[in-house]
Biopython code that builds the backbone (N, CA, C, O; Angstrom):
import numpy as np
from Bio.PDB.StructureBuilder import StructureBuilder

atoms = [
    (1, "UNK", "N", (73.731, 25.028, 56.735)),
    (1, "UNK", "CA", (73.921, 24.139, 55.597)),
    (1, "UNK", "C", (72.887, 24.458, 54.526)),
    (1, "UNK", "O", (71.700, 24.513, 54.848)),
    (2, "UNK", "N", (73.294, 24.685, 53.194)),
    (2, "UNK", "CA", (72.491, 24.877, 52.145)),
    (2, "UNK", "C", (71.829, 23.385, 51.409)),
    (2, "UNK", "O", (72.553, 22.391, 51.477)),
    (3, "UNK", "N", (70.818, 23.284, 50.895)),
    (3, "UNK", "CA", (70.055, 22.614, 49.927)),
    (3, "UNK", "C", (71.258, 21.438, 49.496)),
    (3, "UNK", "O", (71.190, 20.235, 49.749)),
    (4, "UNK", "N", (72.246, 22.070, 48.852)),
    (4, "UNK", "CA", (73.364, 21.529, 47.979)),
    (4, "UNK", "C", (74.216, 21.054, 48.925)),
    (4, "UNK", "O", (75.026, 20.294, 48.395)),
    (5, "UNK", "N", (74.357, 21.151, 49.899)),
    (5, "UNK", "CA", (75.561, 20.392, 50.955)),
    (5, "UNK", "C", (75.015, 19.109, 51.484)),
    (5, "UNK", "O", (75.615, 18.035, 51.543)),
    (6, "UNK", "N", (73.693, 19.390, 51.893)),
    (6, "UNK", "CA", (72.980, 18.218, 52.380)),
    (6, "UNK", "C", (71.813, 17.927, 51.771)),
    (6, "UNK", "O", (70.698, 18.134, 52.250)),
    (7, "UNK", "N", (72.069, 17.418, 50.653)),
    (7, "UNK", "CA", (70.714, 17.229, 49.425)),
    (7, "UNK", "C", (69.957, 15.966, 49.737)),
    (7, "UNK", "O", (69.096, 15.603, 48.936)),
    (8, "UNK", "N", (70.233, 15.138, 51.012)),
    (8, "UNK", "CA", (69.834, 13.907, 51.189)),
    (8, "UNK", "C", (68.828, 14.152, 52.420)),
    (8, "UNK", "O", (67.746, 13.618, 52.664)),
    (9, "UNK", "N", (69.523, 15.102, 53.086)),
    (9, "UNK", "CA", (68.552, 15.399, 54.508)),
    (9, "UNK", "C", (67.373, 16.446, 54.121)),
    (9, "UNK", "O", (66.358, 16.392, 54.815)),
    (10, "UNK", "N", (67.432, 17.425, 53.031)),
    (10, "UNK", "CA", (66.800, 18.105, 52.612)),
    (10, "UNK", "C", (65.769, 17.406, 52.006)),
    (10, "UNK", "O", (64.623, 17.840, 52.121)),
    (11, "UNK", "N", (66.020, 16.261, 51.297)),
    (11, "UNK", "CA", (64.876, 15.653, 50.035)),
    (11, "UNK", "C", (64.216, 14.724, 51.351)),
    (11, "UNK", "O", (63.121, 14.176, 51.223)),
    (12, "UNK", "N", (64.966, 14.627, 52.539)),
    (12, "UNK", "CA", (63.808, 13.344, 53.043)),
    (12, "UNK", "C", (62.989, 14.409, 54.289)),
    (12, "UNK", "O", (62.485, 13.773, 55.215)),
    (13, "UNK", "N", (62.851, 15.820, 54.345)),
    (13, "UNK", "CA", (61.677, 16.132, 54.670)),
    (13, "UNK", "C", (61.475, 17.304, 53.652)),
    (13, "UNK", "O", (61.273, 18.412, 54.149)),
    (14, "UNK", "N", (61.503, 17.201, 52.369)),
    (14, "UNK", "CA", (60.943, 18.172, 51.406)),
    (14, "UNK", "C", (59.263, 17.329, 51.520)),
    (14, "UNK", "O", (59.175, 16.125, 51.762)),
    (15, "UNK", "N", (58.165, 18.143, 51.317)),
    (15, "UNK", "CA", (57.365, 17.398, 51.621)),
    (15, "UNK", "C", (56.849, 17.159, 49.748)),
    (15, "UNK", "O", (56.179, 16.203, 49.356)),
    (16, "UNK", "N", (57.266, 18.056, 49.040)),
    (16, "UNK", "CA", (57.137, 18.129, 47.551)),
    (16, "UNK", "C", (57.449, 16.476, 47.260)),
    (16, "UNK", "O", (56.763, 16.048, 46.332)),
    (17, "UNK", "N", (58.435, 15.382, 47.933)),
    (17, "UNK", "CA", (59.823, 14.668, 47.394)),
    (17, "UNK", "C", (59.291, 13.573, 48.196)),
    (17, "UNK", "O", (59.834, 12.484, 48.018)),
    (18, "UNK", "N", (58.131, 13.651, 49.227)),
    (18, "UNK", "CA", (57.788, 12.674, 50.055)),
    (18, "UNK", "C", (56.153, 12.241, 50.104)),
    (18, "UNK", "O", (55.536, 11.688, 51.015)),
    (19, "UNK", "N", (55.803, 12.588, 49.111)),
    (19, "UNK", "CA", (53.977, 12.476, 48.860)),
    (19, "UNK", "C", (53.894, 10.694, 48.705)),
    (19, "UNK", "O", (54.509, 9.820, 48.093)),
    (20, "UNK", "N", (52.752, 10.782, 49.648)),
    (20, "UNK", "CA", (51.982, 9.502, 50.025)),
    (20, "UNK", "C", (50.517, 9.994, 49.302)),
    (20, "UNK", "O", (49.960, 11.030, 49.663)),
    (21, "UNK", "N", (49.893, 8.988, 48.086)),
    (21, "UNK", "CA", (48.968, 9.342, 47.592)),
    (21, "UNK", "C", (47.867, 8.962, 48.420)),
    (21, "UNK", "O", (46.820, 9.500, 48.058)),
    (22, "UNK", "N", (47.780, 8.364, 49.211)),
    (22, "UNK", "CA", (47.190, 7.421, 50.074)),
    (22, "UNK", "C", (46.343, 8.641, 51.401)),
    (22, "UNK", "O", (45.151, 8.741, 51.690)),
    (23, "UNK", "N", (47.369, 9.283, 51.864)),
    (23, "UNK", "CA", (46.903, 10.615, 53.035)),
    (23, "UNK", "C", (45.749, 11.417, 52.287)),
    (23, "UNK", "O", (46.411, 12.092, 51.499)),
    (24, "UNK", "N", (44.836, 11.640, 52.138)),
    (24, "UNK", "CA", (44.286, 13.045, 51.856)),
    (24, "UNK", "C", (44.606, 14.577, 52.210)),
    (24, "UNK", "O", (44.427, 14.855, 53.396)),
    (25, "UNK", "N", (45.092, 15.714, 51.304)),
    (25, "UNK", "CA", (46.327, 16.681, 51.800)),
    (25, "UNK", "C", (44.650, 17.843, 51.620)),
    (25, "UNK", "O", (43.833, 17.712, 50.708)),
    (26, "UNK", "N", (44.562, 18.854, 52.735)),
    (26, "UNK", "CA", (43.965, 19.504, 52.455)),
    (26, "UNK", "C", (45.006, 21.107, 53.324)),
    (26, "UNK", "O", (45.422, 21.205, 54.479)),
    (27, "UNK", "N", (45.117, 22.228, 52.000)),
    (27, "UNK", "CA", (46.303, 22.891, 51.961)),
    (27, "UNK", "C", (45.260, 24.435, 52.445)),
    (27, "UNK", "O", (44.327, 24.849, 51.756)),
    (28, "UNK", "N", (45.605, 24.909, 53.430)),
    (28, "UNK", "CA", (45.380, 25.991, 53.731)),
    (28, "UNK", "C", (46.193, 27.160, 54.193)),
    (28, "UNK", "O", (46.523, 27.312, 55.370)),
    (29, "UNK", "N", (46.574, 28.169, 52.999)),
    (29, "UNK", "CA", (47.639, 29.371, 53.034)),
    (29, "UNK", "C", (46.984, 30.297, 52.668)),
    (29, "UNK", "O", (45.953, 30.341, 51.996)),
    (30, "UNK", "N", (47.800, 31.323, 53.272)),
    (30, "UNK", "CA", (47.336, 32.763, 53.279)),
    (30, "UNK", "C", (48.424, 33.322, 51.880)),
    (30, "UNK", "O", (49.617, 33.124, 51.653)),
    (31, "UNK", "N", (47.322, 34.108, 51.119)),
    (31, "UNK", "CA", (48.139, 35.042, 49.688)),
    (31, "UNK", "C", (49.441, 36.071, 50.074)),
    (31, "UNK", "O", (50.422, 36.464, 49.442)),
    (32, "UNK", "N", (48.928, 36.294, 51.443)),
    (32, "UNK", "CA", (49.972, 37.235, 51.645)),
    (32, "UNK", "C", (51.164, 36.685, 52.436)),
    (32, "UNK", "O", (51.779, 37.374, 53.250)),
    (33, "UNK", "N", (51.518, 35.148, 52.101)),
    (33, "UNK", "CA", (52.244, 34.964, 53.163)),
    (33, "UNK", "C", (53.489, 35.459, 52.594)),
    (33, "UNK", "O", (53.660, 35.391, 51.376)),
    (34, "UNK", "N", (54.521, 36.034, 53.494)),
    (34, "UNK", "CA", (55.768, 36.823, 53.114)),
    (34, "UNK", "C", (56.954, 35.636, 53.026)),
    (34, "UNK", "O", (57.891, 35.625, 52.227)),
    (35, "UNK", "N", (56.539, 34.238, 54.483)),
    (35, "UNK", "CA", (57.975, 33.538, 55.168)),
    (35, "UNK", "C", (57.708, 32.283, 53.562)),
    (35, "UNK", "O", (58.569, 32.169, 52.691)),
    (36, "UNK", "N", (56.522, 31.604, 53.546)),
    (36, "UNK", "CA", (56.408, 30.937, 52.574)),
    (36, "UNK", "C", (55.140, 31.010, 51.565)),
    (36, "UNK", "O", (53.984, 30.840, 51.953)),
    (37, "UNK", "N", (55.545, 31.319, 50.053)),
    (37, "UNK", "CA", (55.173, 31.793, 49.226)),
    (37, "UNK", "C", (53.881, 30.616, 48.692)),
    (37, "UNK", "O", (54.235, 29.714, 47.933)),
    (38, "UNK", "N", (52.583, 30.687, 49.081)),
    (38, "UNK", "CA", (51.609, 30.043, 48.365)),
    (38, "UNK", "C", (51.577, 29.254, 47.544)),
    (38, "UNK", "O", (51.266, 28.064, 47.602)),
    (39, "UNK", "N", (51.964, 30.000, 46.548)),
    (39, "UNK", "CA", (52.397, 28.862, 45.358)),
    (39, "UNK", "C", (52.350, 27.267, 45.822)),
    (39, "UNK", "O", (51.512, 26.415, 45.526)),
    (40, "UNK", "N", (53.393, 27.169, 46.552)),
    (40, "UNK", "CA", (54.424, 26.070, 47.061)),
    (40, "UNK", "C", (52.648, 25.674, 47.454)),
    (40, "UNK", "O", (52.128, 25.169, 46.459)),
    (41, "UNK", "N", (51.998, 25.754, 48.236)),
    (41, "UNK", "CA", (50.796, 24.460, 48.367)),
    (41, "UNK", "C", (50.016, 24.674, 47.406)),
    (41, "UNK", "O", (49.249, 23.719, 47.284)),
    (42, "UNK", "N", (49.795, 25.666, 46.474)),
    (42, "UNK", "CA", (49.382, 24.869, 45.374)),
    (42, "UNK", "C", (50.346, 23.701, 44.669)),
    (42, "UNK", "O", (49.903, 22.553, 44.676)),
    (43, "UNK", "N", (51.212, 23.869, 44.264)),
    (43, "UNK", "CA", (52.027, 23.164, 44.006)),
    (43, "UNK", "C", (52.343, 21.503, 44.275)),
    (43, "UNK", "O", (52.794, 20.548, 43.643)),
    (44, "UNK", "N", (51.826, 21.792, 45.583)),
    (44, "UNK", "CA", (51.856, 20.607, 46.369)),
    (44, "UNK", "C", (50.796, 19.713, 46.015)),
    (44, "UNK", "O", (50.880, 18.597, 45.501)),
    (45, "UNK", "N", (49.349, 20.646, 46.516)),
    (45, "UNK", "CA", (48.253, 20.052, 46.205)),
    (45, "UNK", "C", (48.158, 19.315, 44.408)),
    (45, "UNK", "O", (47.654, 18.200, 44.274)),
    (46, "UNK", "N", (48.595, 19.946, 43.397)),
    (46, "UNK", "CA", (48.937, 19.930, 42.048)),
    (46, "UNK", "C", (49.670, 18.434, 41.934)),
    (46, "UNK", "O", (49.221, 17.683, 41.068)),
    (47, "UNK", "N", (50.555, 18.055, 42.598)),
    (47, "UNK", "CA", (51.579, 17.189, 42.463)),
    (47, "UNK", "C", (50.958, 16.163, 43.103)),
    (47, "UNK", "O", (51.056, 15.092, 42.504)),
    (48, "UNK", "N", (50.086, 16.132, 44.571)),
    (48, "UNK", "CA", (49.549, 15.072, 44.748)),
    (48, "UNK", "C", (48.540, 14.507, 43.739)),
    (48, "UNK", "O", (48.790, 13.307, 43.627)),
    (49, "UNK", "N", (47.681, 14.795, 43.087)),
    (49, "UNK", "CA", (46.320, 15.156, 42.561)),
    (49, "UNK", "C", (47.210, 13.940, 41.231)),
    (49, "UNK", "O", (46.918, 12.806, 40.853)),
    (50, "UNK", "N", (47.930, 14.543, 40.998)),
    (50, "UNK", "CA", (48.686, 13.879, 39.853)),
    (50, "UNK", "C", (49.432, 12.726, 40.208)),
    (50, "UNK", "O", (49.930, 11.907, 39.436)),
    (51, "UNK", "N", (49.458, 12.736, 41.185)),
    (51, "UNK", "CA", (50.034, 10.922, 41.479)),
    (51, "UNK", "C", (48.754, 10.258, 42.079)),
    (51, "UNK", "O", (48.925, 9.124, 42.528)),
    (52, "UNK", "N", (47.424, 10.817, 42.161)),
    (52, "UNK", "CA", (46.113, 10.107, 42.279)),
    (52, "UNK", "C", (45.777, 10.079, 43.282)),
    (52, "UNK", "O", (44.976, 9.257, 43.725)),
    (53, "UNK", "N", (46.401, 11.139, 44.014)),
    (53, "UNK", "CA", (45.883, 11.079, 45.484)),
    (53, "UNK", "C", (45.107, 12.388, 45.812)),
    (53, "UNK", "O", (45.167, 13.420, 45.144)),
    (54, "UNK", "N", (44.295, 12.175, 47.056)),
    (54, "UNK", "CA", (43.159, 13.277, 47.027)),
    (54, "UNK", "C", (43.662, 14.672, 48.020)),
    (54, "UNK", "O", (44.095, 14.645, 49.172)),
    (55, "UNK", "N", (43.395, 16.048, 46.983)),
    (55, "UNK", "CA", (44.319, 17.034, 47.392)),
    (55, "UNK", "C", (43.127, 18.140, 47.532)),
    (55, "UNK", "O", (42.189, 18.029, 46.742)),
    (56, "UNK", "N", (43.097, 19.342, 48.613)),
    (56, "UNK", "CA", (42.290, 20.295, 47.829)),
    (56, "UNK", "C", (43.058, 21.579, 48.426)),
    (56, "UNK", "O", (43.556, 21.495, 49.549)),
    (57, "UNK", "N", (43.170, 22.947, 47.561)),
    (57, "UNK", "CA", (43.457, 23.878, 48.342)),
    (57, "UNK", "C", (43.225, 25.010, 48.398)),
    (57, "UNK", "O", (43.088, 25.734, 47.411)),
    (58, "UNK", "N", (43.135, 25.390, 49.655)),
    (58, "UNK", "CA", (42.005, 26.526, 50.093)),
    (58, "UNK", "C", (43.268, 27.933, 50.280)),
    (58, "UNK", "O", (44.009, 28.089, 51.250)),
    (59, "UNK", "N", (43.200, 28.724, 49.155)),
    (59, "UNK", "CA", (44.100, 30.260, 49.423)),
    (59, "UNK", "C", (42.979, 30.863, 50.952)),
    (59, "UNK", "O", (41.825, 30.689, 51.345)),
    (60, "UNK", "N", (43.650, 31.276, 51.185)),
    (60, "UNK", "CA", (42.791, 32.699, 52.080)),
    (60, "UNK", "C", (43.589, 34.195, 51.783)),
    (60, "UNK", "O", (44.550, 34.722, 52.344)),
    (61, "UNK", "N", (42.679, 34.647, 50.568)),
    (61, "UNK", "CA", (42.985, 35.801, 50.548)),
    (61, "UNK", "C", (43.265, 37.319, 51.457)),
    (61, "UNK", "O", (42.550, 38.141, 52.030)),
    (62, "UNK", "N", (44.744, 37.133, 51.204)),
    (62, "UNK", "CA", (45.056, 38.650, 52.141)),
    (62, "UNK", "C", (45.480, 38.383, 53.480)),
    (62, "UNK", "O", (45.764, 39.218, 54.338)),
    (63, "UNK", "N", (45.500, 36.651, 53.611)),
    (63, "UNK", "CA", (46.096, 36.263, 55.341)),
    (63, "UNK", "C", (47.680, 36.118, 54.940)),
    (63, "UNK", "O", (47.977, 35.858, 53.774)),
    (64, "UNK", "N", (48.676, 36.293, 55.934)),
    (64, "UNK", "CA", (50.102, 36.585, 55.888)),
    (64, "UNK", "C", (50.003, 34.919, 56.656)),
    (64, "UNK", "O", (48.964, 34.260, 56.707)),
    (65, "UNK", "N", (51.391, 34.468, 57.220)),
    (65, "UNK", "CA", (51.675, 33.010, 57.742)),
    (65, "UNK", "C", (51.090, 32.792, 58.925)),
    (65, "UNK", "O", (50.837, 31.660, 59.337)),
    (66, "UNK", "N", (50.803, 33.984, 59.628)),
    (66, "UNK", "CA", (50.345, 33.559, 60.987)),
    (66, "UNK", "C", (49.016, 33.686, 61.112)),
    (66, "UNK", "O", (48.320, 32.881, 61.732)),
    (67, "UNK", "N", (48.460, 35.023, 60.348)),
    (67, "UNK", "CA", (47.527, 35.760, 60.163)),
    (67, "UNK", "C", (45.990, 34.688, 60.263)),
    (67, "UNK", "O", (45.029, 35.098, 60.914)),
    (68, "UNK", "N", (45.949, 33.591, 59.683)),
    (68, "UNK", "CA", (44.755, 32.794, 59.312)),
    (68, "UNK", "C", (44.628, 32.057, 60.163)),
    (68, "UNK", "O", (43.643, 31.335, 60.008)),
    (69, "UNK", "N", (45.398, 31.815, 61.375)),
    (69, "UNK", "CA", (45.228, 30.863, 62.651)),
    (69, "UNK", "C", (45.404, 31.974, 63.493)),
    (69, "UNK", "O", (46.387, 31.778, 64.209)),
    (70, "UNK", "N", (44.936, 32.921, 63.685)),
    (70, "UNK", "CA", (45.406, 34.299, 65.354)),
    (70, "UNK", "C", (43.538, 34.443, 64.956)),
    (70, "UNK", "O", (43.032, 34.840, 63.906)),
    (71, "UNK", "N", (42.691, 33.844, 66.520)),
    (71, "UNK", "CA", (41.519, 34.067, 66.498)),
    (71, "UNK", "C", (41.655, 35.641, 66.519)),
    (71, "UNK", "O", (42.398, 36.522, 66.952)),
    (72, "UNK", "N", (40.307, 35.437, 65.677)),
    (72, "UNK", "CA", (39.215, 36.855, 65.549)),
    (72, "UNK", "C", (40.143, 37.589, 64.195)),
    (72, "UNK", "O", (39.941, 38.768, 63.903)),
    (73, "UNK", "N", (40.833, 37.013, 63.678)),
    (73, "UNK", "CA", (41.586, 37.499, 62.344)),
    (73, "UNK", "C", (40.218, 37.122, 60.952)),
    (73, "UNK", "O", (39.393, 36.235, 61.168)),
    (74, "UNK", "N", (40.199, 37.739, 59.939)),
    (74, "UNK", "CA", (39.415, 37.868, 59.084)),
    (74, "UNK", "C", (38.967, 36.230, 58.818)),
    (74, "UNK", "O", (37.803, 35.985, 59.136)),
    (75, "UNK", "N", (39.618, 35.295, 58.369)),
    (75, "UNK", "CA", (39.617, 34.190, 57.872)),
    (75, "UNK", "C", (39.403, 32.607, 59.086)),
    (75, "UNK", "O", (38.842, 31.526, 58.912)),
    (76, "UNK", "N", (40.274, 33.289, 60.447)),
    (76, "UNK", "CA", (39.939, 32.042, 61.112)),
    (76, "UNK", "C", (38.858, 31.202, 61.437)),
    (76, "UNK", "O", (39.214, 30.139, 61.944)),
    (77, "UNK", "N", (37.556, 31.367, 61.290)),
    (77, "UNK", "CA", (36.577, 31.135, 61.833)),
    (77, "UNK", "C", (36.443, 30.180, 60.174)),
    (77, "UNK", "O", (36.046, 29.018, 60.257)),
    (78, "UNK", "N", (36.680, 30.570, 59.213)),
    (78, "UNK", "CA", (36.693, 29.616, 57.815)),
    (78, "UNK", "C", (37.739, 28.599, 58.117)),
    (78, "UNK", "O", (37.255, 27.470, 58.194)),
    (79, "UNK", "N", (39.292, 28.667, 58.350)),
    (79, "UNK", "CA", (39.867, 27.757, 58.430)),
    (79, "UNK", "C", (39.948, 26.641, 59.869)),
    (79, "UNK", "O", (40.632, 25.637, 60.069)),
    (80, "UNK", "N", (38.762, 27.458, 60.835)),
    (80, "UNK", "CA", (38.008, 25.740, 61.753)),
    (80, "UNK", "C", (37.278, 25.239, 60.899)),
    (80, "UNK", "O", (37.242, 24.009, 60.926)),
    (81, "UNK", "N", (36.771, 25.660, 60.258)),
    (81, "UNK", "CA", (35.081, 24.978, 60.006)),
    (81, "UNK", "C", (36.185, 24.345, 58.882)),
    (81, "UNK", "O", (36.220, 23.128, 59.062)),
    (82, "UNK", "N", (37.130, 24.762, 57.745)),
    (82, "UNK", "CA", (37.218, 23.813, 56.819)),
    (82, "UNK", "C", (38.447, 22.349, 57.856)),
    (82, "UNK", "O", (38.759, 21.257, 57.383)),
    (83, "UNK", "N", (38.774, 22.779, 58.966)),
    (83, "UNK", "CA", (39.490, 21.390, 59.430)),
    (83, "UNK", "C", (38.314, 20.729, 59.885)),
    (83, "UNK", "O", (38.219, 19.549, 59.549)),
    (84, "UNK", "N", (37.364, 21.230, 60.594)),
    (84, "UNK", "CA", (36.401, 20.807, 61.227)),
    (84, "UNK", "C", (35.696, 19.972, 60.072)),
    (84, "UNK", "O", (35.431, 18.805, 60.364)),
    (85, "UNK", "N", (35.394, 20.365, 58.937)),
    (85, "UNK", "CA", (34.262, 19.546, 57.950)),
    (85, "UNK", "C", (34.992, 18.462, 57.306)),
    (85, "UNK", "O", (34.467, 17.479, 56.782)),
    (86, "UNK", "N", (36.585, 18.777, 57.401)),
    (86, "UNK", "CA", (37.370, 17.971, 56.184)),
    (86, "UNK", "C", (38.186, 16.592, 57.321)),
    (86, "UNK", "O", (39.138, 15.959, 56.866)),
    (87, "UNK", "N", (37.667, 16.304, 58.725)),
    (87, "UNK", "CA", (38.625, 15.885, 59.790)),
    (87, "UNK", "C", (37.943, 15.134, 60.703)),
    (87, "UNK", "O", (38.438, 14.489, 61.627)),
    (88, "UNK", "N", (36.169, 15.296, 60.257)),
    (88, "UNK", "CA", (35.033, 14.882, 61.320)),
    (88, "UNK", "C", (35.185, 13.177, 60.908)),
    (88, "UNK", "O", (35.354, 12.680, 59.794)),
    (89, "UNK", "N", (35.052, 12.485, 62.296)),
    (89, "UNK", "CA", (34.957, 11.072, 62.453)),
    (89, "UNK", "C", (33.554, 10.547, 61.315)),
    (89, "UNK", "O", (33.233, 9.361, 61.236)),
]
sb = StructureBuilder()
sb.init_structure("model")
sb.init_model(0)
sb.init_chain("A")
sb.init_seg("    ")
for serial, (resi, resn, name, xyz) in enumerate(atoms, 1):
    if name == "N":
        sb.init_residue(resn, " ", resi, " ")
    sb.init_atom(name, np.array(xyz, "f"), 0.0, 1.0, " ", f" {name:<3s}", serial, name[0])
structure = sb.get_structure()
């Protein structure tokens, strides 16, 4: 099913279409991702920020979709420490 057949089931987990300003969104993608294109969490982060809710987002340059969570990959050891600093009780 495309976008346009089921535009109702699509918009209620688009996460663009479902922002709670209230959550704090902290967006961590890789530049090289191929499956979903970066942008889209900036984008995200952009759109919360603007309905007043607290957004921040962290590119990791040169990580692909999987690439920035597979320990001992260039970046993982940055994206614990930023869940770790942004998640602590």
């Amino acid at each position: 099913s495309s976008p346009a057949q089921m535009a109702s089931r699509y918009k209620d987990v688009d996460p663009i279409q479902n922002i709670d300003p209230t959550i704090p969104v902290v967006a961590i993608h890789g530049t090289a991702d191929s499956t979903v294109p970066w942008q889209l969490s900036q984008r995200y982060v952009q759109t919360v920020q603007q309905a007043g809710g607290q957004a921040e987002f962290y590119p990791m340059y040169g990580d692909s979709h999987g690439s920035l969570i597979t320990p001992g990959s260039t970046h993982y050891t940055d994206v614990l420490d930023l869940i770790t600093n942004h998640f602590q009780s």
